[in-house]
N, C-alpha and C positions, 0 to 999 in steps of 0.2 A: 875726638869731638863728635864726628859723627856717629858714631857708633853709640855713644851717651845719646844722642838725638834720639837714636833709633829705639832703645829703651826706652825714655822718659814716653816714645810714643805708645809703644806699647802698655808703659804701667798707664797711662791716660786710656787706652781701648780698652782694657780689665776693669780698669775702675768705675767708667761706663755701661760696661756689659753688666757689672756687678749692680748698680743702680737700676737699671733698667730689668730687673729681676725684682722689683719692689723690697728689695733687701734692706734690712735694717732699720730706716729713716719711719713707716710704717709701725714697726712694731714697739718705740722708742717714745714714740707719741700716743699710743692709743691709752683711752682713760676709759676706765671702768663704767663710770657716768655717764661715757657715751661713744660708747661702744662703734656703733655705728657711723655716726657723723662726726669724727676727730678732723678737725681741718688742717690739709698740710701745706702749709703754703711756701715748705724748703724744695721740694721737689718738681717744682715746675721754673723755680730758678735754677735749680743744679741743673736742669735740661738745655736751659739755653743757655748757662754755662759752656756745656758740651758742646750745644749744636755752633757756638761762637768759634769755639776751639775749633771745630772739624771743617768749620768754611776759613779760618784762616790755613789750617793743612793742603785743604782741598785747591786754596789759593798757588801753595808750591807746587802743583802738581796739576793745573786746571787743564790741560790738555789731555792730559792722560783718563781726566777724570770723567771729561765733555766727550771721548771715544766710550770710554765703558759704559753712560749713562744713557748714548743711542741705540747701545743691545737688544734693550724692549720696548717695547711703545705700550704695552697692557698696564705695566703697572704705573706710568706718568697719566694714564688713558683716568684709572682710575685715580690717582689722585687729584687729576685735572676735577673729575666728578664731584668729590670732598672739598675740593675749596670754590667750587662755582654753587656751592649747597649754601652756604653763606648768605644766596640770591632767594630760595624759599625755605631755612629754615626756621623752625618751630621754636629753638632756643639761641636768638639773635646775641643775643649775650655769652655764649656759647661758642655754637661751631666755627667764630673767626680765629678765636685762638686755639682751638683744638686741631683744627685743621692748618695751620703756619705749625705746631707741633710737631702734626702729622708729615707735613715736608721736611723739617727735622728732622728726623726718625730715620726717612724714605732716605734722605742725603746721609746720612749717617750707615745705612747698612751698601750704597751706594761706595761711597767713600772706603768701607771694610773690603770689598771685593776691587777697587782698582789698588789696595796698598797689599793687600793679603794672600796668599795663596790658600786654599782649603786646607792646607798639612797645616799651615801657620793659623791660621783662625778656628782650627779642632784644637793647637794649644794652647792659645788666649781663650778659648771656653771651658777649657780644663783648669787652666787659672784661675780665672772667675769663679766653676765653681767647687774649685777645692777651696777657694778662700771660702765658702758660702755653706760647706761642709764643714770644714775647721770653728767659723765661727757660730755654727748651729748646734753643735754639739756641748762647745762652751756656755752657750745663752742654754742650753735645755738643761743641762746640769747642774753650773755653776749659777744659773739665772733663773730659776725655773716656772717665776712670777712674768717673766717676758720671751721663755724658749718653747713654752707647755701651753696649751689651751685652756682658759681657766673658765671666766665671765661669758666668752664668747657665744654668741647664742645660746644666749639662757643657758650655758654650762652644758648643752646636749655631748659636747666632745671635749671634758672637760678630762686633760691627762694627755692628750695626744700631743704629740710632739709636733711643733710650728717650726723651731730653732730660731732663724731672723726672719720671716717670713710672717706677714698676716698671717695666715690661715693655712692651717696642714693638708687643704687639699692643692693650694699653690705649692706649698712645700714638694708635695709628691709630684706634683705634675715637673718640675724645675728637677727632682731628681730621675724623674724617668729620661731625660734630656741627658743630666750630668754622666745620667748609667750607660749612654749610648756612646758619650763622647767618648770615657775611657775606656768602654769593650772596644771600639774605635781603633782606638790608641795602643790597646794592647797587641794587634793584628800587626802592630809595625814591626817588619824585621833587619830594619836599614841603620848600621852604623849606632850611634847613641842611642836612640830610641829606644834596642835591644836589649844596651844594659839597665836601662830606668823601667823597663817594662813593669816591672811588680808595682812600682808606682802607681803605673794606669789600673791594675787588677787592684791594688788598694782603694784606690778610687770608686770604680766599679760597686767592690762589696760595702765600700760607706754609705754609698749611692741607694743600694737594694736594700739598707740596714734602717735609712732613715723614710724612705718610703715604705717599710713595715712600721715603722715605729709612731708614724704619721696615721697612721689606721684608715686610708685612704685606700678602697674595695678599686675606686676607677683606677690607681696609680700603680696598684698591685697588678691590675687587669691589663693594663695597657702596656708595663714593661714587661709580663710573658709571651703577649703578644708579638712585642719590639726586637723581641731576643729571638724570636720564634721562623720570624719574617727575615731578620739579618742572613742569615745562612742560606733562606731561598732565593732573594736578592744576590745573593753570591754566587748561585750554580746559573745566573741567565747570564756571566761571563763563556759559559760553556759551550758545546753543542745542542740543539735542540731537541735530540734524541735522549736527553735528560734530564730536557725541563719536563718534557710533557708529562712523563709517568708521575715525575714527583708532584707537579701541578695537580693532575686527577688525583693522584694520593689527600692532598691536601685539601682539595674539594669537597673529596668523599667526609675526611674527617671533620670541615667544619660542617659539613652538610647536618652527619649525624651529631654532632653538638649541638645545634641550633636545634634539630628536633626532640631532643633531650629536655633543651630549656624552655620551649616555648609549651611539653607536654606538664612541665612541673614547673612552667612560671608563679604561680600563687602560691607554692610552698618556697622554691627558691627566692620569691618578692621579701617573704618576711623574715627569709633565715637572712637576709644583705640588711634589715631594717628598713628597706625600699616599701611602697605600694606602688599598685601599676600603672600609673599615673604621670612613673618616672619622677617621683617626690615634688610631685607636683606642677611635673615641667609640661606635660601638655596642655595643663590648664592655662598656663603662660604663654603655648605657644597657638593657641586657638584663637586668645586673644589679643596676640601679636598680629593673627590675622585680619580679624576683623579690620583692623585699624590700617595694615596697609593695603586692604583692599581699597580703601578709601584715596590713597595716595599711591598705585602700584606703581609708578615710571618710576617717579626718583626720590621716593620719599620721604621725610618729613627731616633731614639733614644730617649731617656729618656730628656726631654724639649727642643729641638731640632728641632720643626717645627714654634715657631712664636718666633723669638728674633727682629735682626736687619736686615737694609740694606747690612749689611757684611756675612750676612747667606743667600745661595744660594736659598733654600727653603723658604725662609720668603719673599727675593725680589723675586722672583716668583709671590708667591700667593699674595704678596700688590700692584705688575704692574701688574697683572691681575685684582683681586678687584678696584686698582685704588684710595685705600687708604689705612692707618697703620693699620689693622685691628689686636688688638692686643692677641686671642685666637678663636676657632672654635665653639664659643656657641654654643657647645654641649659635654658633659663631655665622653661621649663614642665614640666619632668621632674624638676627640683631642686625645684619649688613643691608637686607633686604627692608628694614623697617629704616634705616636712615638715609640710604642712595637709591633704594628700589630696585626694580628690575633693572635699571640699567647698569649700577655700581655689582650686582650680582652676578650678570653675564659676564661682563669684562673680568671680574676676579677669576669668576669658571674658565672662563678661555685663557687666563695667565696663570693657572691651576697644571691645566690639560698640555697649555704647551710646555709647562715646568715639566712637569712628569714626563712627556718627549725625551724632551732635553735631557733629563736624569737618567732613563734608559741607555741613550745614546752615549750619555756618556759613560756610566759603567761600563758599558760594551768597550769603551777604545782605551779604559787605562784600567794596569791592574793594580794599581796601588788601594791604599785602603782609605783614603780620599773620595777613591770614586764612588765606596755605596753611602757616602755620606748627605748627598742630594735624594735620593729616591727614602733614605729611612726616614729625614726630618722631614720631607713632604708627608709621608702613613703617618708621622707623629702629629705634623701640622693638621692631618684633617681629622683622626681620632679625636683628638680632645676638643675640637670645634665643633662636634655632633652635641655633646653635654655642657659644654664651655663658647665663653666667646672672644676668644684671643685672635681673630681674624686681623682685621682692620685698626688696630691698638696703639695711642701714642704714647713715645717715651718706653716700648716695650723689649724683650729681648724676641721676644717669638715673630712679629715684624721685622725685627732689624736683620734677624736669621734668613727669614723669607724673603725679603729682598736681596740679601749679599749673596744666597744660595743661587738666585736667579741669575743675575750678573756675573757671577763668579763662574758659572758654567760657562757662559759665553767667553769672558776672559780666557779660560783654561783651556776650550776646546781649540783655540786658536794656536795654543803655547804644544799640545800634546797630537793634534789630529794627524801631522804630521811623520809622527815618530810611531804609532798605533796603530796598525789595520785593522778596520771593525767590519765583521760579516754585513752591516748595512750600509757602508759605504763603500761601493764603489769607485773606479777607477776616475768616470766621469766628475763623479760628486767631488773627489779629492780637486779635479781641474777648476771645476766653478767656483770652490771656495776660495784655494790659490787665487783666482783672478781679481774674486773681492777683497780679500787680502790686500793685493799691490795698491785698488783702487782707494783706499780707506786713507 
């Protein structure tokens, strides 16, 4: 019986993970006639669905739960910020239920890290999104009026492969994720894992097949990147005497890359179909400024700067742009226009101590778990420079980011012991022990 327990919980965290991917439910609804504004009003139930289920789980285990959720104080810091927004925000009708969401969410990738090990929640992601590869391939073939991009934006990407996904550049972005989990996975040489390995490498190339097939330049761009950086993430378990060369190596290369592109920007702008403009993203982000200059502490609320024509702030910045322009393609510039400077520092300072933490801990295990924090942090801030998947409720890229945080702290407890890491000393092993007992 228990053991059925443990299943049922997991097919419920897949099936979660799988929603919170805007998989399916989105593309099932959209209507040709309105493209745009399809209103969904299944998915903000299915969330509190979820978030119902995961506070009675969280109830069997509240102890356990109320240790792992005092690990940080940056990201309760910033959420405390998101629901006191409530107090001046600009869309009153809005940010009280986006932001109780938003606690949602936070409890929810919360709850992944006190039940989950990172072995075990690299393969409940693998689950997720092999179901979300299986069934995109189905909907783009067998479906191809709901798998294919057809109407969508005036048909500008009309042919490109979505599968269950809005839009083929989400698509890509979810498989350059999906492509890291199973290179991830293939690295494992323990027991099972070994013989199912081709699995993960099937994985893998469906992953890299449907982010070609998606015609997605960022998604393309960002999983050479991803694949590029894995392997130098993996030599800082080393001696020093072999980061460094390959470090300058690496230097030098992107150095001259960058001077390549930035000599032939205006031929390489129009051979991507881009202008330099960034497709019009600094036009957005100029006048993203203006507006929080006006509000810089904590501005103007918790999702609260891009809804509708009936939001003051949103018809602004769309009769200025001069179209619906529906988020700030930029995940730090959309954070800064709803909680201001103050929801911006704290996410930076719970950024900076992640990345720490992610270091530290590659350094004291070698499993292949442990470059699992430092890659989805490079993923999480790459596509947040173009994208704005920061702060996001009901999301999987949040739910990651916070389980990834907590989950570090969790583990380093379970492994620091067993590990010696050239940055911890003999001392440090003493003071931790002591907080240990104290807890």
């Amino acid at each position: 019986m228990h053991r059925l327990s443990r299943l049922a919980e997991k097919v419920f965290v897949v099936i979660a993970l799988f929603f919170s991917t805007t998989a399916l439910i989105g593309v099932l609804l959209e209507k040709e006639d309105a493209p745009d504004v399809t209103s969904d009003p299944y998915t903000p139930i299915l969330f509190m669905g979820v978030y119902l289920v995961t506070s009675l789980l969280i109830l069997q285990r509240w102890k356990s739960f109320v240790r792992v959720a005092q690990k940080d104080i940056w990201i309760w810091l910033l959420i405390g910020i998101a629901l006191a927004s409530v107090l001046w925000t600009a869309a009153p009708d809005i940010t009280p239920r986006r932001s109780v969401l938003l606690l949602g969410t936070t409890g929810f990738g919360v709850y992944l890290a006190t039940r989950y090990s990172f072995r075990e929640q690299l393969q409940l992601l693998a689950w997720t999104f092999g179901l979300i590869i299986l069934l995109s391939f189905v909907f783009a073939i067998a479906l191809p009026s709901y798998g294919l991009m057809t109407f969508q934006e005036g048909g500008a990407h009309e042919g490109a492969w979505r599968g269950i996904i809005t839009h083929k550049n989400t698509l890509g972005r979810l498989m350059n994720m999906s492509a890291i989990v199973f290179l991830l996975l293939s690295f494992e040489n323990s027991g099972l894992q070994r013989k199912y390995k081709w699995v993960a490498w099937v994985g893998f190339i469906l992953s890299a097949a449907l982010i070609i097939l998606s015609t997605s330049k960022t998604a393309i761009v960002v999983l050479i990147t991803l694949t590029i950086i894995l392997p130098l993430y993996r030599t800082w378990r080393n001696n020093y005497n072999q980061i460094v060369p390959l470090t300058i190596a690496v230097i030098l290369v992107l150095g001259s890359a960058a001077t390549l592109v930035l000599d032939n920007l205006p031929v390489i702008a129009t051979a991507l179909g881009r202008d330099l403009t960034l497709t019009g993203r600094t036009d957005i982000w100029t006048l993203m400024l203006e507006l929080i200059s006006e509000r810089p502490l904590f501005g103007y609320g918790f999702n609260a700067v891009w809804q509708d024509w009936d939001n003051p702030v949103t018809a602004y910045l769309w009769r200025s742009l001069e179209w619906p322009c529906p988020y700030g393609h930029n995940g730090f510039m959309d954070l800064l226009a709803e909680l201001g400077i103050s929801g911006l520092v704290v996410f930076l300072i719970s950024y900076v101590t992640a990345w720490i933490k992610g270091v530290l801990w590659l350094r004291t295990t070698r499993t292949v778990e442990g470059l699992w924090p430092l890659i989805y942090l490079s993923f999480f801030l790459i596509y947040n420079i173009t994208e704005s998947t920061l702060l996001t409720t009901n999301s999987i890229f949040w739910i990651l980011y916070v389980s990834t945080i907590f989950s570090m702290s969790v583990e380093f407890e379970q492994v620091k012991y067993k590990y010696a890491s050239p940055f911890m000393d003999e001392e440090w092993f003493e003071i931790e022990a002591s907080k240990k007992q104290n807890l």
